[in-house]
C-alpha positions as CSV (number, residue, x, y, z in Angstrom):
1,X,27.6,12.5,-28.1
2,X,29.5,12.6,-24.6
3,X,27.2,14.6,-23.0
4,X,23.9,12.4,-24.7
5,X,25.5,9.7,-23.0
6,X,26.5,11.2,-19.5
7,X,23.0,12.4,-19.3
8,X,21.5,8.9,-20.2
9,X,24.0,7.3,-17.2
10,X,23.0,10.3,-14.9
11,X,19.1,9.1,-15.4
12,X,19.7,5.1,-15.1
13,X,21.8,6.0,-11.5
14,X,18.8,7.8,-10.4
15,X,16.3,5.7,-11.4
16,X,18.1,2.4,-10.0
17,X,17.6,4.2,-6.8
18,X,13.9,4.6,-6.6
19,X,11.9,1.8,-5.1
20,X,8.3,1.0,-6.2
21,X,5.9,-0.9,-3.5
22,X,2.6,-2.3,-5.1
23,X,-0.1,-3.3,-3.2
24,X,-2.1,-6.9,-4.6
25,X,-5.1,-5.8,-5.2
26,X,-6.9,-8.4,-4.0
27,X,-5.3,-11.2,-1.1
28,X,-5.4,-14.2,-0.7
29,X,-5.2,-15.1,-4.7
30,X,-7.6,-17.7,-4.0
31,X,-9.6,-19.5,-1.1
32,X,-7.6,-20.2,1.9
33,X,-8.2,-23.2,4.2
34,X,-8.5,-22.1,8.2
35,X,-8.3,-24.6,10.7
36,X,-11.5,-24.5,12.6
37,X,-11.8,-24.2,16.7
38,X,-11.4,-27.2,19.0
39,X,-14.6,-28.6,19.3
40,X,-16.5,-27.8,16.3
41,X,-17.1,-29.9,13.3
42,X,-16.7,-28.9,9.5
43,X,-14.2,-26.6,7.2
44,X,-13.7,-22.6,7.3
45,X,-12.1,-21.3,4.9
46,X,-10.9,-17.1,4.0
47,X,-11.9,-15.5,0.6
48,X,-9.6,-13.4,-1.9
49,X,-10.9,-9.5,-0.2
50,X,-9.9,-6.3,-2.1
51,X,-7.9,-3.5,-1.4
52,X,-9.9,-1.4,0.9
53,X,-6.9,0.8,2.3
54,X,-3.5,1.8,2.1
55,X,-1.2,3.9,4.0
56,X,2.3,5.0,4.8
57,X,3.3,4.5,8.3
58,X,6.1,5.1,10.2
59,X,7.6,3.3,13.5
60,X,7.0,-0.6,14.7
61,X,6.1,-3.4,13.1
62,X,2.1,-3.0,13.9
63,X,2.9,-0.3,16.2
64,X,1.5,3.1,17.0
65,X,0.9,5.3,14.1
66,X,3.6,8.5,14.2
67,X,2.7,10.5,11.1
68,X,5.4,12.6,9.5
69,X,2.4,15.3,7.8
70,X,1.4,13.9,4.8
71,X,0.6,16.3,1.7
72,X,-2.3,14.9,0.0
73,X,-3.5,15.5,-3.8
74,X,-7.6,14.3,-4.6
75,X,-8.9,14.3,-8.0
76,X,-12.0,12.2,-8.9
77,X,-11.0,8.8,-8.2
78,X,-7.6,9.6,-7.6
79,X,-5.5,10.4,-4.7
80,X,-1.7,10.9,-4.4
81,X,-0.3,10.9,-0.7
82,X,3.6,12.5,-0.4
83,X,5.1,12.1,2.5
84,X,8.7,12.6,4.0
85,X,10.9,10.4,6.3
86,X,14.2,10.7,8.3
87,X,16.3,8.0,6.8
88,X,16.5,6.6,9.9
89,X,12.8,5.6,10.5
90,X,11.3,2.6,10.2
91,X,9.0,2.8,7.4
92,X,6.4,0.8,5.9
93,X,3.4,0.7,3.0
94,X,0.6,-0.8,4.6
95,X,-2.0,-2.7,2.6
96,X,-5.2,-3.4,3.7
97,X,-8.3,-6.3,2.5
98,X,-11.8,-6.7,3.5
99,X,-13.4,-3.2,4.6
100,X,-16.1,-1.9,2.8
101,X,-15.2,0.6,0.2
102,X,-12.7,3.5,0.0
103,X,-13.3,6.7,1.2
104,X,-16.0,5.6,3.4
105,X,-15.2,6.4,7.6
106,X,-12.3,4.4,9.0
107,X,-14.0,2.6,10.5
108,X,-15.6,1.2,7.2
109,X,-12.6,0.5,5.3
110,X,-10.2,-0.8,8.1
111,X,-10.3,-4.3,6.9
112,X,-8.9,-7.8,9.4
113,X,-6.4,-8.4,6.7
114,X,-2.7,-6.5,6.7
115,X,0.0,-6.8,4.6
116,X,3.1,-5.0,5.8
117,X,5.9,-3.9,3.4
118,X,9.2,-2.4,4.5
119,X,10.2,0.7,3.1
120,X,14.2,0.3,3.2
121,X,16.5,2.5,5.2
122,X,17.8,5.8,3.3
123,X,14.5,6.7,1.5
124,X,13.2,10.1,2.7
125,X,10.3,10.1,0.4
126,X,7.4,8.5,-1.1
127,X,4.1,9.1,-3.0
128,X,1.5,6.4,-2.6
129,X,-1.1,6.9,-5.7
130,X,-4.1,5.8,-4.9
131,X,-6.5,4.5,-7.7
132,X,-10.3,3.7,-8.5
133,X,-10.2,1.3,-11.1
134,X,-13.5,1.6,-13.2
135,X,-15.5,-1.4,-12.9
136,X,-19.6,-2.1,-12.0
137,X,-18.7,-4.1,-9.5
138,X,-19.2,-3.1,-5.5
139,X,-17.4,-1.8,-3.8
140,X,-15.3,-1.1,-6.5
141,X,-12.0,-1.9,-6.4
142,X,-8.5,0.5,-6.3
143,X,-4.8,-0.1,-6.6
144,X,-2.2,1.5,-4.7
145,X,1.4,1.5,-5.6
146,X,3.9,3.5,-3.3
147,X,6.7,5.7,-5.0
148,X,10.1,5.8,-2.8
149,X,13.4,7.5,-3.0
């Protein structure tokens, strides 16, 4: 019984030590007002986008990209993306909104809208699983939820 219950504390420590980073998988939740530019007349507004890209990056806030050598996994509409860190980087999940669909060239899925999450200090691994969610719709949407320990 002893050992049952070591083992159980043993996996709750380890688990409390993993972090789990989710991309939305759509942003904005719902129409945004913009302000519009001195001079014109009328409303602009910016519409809920989908996930077009995610990625694990490492240095500055919306610096240059310094990739550590990803090992990546693909299966048919699924892709898992391991990658290691120093504890001392500075790391961060990057979500991205309003390129075309996933898998396309960069330059089609690189979308105007980031959202940047920090990866805290002391985590020298993550998996980012990338996945196609099965829907008619087009393009069709994915998730993205990043692993860390």
């Amino acid at each position: 019984m002893k050992t049952l219950l070591l083992s159980c504390c043993l996996l709750i420590s380890c688990a409390a030590k993993a972090q789990v980073f989710q991309c939305p998988d759509s942003y904005p939740g719902a129409d945004t007002p913009l302000g519009v530019p001195a001079g014109l007349q009328g409303q602009a507004r910016l519409q809920p986008s989908n996930l077009s890209m995610a990625y694990l990056y490492v240095g500055e806030l919306y610096g240059d990209q310094y990739m550590v050598g990803p090992d990546v996994a693909h299966s048919n509409g699924r892709m898992d993306i391991r990658q290691g860190f120093r504890p001392e980087d500075k790391k961060w999940l990057v979500c991205v909104y309003g390129g075309n669909e996933w898998g396309g060239d960069k330059q089609s899925v690189i979308g105007p809208i980031q959202i940047w999450q920090k990866i805290g200090p002391g985590i020298t691994s993550c998996v980012l699983k990338v996945r196609k969610l099965k829907t008619s719709t087009y393009p069709q949407p994915w998730t993205a939820t990043a692993e860390c320990k």
